[in-house]
MITORKE-604515 format. One record per residue: residue in three letters; residue number from 1; x, y, z of N, C-alpha, C in turn. Coordinates in Angstrom, 3 decimals. Layout:
# MITORKE-604515
+------+-----+----------+----------+----------+----------+----------+----------+----------+----------+----------+
! rest !  nr !      n_x !      n_y !      n_z !     ca_x !     ca_y !     ca_z !      c_x !      c_y !      c_z !
+------+-----+----------+----------+----------+----------+----------+----------+----------+----------+----------+
!  Ala ! NUM !        X !        Y !        Z !        X !        Y !        Z !        X !        Y !        Z !
...
+------+-----+----------+----------+----------+----------+----------+----------+----------+----------+----------+
***
This chain:
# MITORKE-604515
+------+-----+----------+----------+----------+----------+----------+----------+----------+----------+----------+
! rest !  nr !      n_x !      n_y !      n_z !     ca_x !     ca_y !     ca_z !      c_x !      c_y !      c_z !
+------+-----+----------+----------+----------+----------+----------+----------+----------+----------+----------+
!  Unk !   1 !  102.146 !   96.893 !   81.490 !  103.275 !   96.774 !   82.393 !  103.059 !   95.544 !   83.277 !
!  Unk !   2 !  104.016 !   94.858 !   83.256 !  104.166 !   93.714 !   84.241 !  103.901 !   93.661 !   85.871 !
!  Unk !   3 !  103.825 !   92.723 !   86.814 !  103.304 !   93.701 !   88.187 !  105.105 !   93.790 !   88.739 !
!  Unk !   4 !  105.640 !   93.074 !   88.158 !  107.333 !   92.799 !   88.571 !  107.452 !   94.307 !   88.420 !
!  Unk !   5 !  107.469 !   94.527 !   87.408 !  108.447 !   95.936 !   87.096 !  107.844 !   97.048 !   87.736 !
!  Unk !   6 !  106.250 !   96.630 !   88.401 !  105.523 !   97.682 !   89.309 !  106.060 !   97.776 !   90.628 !
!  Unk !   7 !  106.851 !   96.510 !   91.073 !  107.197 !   96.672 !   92.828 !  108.348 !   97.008 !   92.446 !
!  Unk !   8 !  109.360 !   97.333 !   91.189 !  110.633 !   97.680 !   91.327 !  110.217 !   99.316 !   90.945 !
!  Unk !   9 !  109.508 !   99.986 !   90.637 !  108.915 !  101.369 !   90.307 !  108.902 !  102.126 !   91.882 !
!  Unk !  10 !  107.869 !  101.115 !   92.435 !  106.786 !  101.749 !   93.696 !  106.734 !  100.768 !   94.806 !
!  Unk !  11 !  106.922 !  101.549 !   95.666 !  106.444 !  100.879 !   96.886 !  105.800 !   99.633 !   97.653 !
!  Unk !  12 !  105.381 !   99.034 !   96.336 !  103.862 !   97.847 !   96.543 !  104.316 !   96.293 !   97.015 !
!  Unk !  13 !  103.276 !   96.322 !   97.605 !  103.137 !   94.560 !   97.723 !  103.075 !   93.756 !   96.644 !
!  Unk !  14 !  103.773 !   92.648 !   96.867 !  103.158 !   91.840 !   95.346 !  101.711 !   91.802 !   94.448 !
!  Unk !  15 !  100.996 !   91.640 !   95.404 !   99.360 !   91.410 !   95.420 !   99.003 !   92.795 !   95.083 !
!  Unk !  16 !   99.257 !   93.804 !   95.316 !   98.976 !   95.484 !   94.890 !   99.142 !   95.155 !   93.899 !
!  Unk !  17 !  100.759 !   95.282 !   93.229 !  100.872 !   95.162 !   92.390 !  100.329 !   94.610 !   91.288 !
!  Unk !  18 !  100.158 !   93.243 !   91.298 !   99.588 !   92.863 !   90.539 !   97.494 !   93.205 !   90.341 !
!  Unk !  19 !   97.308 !   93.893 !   91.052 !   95.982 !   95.017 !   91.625 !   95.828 !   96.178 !   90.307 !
!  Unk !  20 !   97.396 !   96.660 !   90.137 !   97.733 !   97.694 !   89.588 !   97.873 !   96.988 !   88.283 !
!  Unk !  21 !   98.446 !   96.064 !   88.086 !   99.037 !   95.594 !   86.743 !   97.312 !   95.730 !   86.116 !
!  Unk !  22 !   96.820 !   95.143 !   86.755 !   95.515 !   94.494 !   85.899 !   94.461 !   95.977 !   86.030 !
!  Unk !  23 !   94.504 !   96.600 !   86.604 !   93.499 !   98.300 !   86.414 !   94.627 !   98.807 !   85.380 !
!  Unk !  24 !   96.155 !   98.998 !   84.822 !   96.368 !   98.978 !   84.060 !   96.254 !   98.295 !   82.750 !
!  Unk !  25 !   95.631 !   97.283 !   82.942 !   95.438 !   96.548 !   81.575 !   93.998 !   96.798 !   80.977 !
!  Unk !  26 !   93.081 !   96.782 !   82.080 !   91.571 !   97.273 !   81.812 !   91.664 !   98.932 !   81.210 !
!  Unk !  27 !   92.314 !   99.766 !   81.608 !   92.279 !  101.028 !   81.770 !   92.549 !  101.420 !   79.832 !
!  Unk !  28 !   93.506 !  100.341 !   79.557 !   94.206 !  100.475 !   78.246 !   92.779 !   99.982 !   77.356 !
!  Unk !  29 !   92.385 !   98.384 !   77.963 !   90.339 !   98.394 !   76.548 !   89.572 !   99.528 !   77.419 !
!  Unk !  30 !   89.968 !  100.102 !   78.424 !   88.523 !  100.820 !   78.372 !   88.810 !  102.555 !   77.523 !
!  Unk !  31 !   89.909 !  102.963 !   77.723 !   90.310 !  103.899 !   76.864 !   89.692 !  103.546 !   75.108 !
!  Unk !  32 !   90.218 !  102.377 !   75.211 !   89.766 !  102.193 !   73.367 !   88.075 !  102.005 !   73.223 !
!  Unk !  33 !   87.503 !  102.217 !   74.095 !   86.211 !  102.247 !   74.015 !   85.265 !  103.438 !   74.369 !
!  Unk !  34 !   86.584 !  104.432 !   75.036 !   85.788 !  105.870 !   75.368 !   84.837 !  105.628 !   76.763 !
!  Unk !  35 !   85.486 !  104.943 !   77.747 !   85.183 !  104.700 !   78.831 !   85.992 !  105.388 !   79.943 !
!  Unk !  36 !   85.276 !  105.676 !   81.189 !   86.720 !  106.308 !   81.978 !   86.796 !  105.632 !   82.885 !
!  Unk !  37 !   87.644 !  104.693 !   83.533 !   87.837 !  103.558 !   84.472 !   88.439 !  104.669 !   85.750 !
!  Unk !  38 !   87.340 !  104.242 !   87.251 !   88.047 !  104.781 !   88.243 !   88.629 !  103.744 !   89.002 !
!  Unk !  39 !   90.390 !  103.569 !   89.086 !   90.666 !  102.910 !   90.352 !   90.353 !  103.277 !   91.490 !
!  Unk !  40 !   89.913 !  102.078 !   92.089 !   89.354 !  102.435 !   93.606 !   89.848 !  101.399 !   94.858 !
!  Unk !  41 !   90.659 !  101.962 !   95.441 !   91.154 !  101.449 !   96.396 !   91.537 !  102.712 !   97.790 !
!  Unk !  42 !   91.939 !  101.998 !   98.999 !   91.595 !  102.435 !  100.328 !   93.292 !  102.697 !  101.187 !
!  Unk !  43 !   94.111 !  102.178 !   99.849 !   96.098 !  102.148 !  100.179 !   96.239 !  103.217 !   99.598 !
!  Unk !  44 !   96.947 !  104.176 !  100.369 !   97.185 !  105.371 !   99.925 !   98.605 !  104.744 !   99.053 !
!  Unk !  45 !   99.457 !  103.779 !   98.927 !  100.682 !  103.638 !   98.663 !  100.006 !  103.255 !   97.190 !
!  Unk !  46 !   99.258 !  102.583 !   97.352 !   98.900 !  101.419 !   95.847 !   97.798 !  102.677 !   94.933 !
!  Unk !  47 !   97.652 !  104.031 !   95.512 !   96.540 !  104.887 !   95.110 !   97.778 !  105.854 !   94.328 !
!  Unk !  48 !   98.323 !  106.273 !   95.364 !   99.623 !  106.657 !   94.662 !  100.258 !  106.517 !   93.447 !
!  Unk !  49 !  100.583 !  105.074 !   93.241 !  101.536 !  104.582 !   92.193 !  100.522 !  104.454 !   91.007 !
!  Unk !  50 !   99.226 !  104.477 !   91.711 !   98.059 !  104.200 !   90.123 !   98.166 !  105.458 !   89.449 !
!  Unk !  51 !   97.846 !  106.714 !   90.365 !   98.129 !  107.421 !   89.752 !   99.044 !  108.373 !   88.707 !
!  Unk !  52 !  100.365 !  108.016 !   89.690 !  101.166 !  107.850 !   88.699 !  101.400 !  107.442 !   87.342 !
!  Unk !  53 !  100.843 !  106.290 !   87.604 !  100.832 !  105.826 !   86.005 !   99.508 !  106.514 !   85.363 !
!  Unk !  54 !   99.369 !  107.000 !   85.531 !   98.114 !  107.741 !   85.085 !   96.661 !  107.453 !   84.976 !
!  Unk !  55 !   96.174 !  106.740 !   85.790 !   94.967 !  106.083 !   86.271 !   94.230 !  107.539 !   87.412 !
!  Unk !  56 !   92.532 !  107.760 !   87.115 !   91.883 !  108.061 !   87.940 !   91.889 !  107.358 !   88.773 !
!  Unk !  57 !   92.369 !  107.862 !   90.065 !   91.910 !  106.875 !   91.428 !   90.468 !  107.644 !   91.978 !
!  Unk !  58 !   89.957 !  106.742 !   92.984 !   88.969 !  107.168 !   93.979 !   89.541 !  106.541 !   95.746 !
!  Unk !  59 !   89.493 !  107.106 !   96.419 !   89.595 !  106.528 !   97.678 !   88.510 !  106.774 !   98.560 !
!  Unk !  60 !   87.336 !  105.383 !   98.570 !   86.191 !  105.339 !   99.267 !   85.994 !  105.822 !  100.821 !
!  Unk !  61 !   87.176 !  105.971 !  101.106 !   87.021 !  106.690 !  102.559 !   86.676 !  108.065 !  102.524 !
!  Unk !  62 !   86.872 !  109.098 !  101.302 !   86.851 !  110.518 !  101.101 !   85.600 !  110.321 !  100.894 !
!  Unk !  63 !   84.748 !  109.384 !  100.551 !   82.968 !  109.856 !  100.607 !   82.050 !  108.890 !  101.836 !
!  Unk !  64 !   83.095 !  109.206 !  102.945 !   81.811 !  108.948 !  104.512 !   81.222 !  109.515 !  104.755 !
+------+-----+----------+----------+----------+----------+----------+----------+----------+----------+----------+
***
């Protein structure tokens, strides 16, 4: 997915977006390799929409 068609989806900044575009693009070789990719970011908005698309998130503040 493009990061364009990610800020017309969700909420995001350009720069998220394109954050998201690219943990979506990794997420797709690491699947074909039997890897499990965690997004990790600290924006509940940009944590959100990852998940959505179906990405493990982590948000490093939940382990202080």
């Amino acid at each position: 997915m493009h990061a364009a068609n990610l800020t017309q989806q969700y909420p995001l900044k350009a720069y998220d977006a394109i954050q998201l575009a690219i943990g979506l693009a990794v997420n797709k070789v690491c699947q074909s390799q039997a890897v499990q990719l965690a997004f990790v970011s600290s924006d509940r908005q940009l944590l959100a929409a990852a998940r959505a698309e179906g990405l493990v998130v982590e948000d490093p503040h939940d382990h202080l």
